[in-house]
N, CA and C of each residue as an Amber inpcrd file, in Angstrom:
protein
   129
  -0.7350000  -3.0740000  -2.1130000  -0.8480000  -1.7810000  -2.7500000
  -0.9290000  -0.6550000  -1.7360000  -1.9670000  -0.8670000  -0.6810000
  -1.6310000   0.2230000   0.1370000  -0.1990000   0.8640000   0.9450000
   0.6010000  -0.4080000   1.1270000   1.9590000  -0.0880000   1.6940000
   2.9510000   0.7190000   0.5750000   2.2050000   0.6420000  -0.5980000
   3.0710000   1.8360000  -1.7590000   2.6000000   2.9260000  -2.0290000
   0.8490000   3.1570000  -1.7470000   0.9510000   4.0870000  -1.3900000
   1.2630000   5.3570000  -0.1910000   1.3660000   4.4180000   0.8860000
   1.5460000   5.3490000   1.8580000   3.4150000   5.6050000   2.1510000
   3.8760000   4.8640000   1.0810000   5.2160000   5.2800000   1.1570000
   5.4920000   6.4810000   0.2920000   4.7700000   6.6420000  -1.3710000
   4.7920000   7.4030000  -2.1270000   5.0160000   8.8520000  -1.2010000
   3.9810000   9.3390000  -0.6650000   4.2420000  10.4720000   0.2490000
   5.1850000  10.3460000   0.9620000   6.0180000  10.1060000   1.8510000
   6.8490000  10.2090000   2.5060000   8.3610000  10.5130000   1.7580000
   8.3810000   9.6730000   0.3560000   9.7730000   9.8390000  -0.9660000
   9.3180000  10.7270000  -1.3950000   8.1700000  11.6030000  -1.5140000
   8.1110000  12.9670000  -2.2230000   8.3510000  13.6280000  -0.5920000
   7.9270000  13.7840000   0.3610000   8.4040000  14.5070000   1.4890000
   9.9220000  14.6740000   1.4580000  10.5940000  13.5680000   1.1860000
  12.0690000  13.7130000   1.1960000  12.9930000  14.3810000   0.0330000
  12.1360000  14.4430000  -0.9190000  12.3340000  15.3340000  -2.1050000
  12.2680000  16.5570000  -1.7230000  11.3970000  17.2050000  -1.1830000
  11.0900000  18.4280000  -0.9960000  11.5140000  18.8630000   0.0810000
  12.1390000  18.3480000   1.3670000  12.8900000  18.5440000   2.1860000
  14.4360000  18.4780000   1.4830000  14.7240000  18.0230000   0.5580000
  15.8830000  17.9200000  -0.0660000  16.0440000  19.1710000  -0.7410000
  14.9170000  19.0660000  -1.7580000  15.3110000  20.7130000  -2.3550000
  15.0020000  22.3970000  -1.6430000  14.2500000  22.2100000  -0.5430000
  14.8940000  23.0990000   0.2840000  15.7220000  23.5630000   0.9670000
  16.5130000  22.1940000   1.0720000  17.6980000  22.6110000   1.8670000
  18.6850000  23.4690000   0.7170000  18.7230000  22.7110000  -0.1050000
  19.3570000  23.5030000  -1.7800000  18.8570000  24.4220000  -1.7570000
  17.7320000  24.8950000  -1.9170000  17.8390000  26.4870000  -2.0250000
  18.1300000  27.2460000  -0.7850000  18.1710000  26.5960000   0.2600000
  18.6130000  27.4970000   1.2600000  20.4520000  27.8810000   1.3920000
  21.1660000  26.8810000   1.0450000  22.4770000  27.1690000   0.8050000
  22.8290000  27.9410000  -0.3270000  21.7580000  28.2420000  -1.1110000
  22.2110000  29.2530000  -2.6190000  22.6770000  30.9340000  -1.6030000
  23.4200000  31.7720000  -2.1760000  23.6430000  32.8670000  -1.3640000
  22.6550000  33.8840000  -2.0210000  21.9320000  34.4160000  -1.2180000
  21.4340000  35.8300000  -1.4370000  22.2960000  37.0880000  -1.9880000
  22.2130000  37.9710000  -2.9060000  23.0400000  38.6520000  -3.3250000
  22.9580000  40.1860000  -3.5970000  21.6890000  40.3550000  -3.2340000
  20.8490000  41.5240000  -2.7310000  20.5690000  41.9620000  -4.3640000
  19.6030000  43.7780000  -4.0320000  19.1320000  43.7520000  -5.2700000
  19.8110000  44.1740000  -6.9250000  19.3580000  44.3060000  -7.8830000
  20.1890000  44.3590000  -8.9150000  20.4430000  45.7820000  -8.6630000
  21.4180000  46.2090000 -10.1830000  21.7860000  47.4860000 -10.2620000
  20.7130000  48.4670000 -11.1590000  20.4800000  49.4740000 -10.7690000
  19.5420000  50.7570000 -11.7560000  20.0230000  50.2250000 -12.6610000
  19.7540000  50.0870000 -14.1490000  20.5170000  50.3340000 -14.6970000
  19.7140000  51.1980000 -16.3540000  18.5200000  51.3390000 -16.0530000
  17.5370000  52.2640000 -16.5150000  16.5710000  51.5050000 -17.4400000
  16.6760000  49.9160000 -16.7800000  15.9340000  49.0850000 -17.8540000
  14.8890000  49.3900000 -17.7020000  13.9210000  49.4040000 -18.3960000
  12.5580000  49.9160000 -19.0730000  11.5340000  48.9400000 -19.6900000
  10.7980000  47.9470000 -18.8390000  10.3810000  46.8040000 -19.1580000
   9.1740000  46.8440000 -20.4870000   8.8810000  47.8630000 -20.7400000
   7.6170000  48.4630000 -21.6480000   8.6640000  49.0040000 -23.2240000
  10.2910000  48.5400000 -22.8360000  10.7480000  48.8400000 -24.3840000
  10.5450000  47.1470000 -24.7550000  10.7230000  46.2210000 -24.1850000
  10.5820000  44.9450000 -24.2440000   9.6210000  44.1620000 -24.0280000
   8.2450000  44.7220000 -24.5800000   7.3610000  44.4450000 -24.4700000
   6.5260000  43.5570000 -23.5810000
């Protein structure tokens, strides 16, 4: 049992090194446009 848990961490380490790399290849696209939205009409 202990050799599964000390693997558990390391397959979530590789998860999360995985999905950072994914969000790091997403492109940045800078900020939106004015467009006079008004977050207090939409409660």
């Amino acid at each position: 049992m202990a050799q599964q848990a000390a693997a558990a961490p390391n397959a979530q380490a590789d998860v999360v090194t995985k999905a950072l790399d994914l969000l790091a290849s997403l492109p940045i696209k800078g900020r939106a446009p004015k467009t006079g939205y008004d977050r207090a009409l939409f409660g």
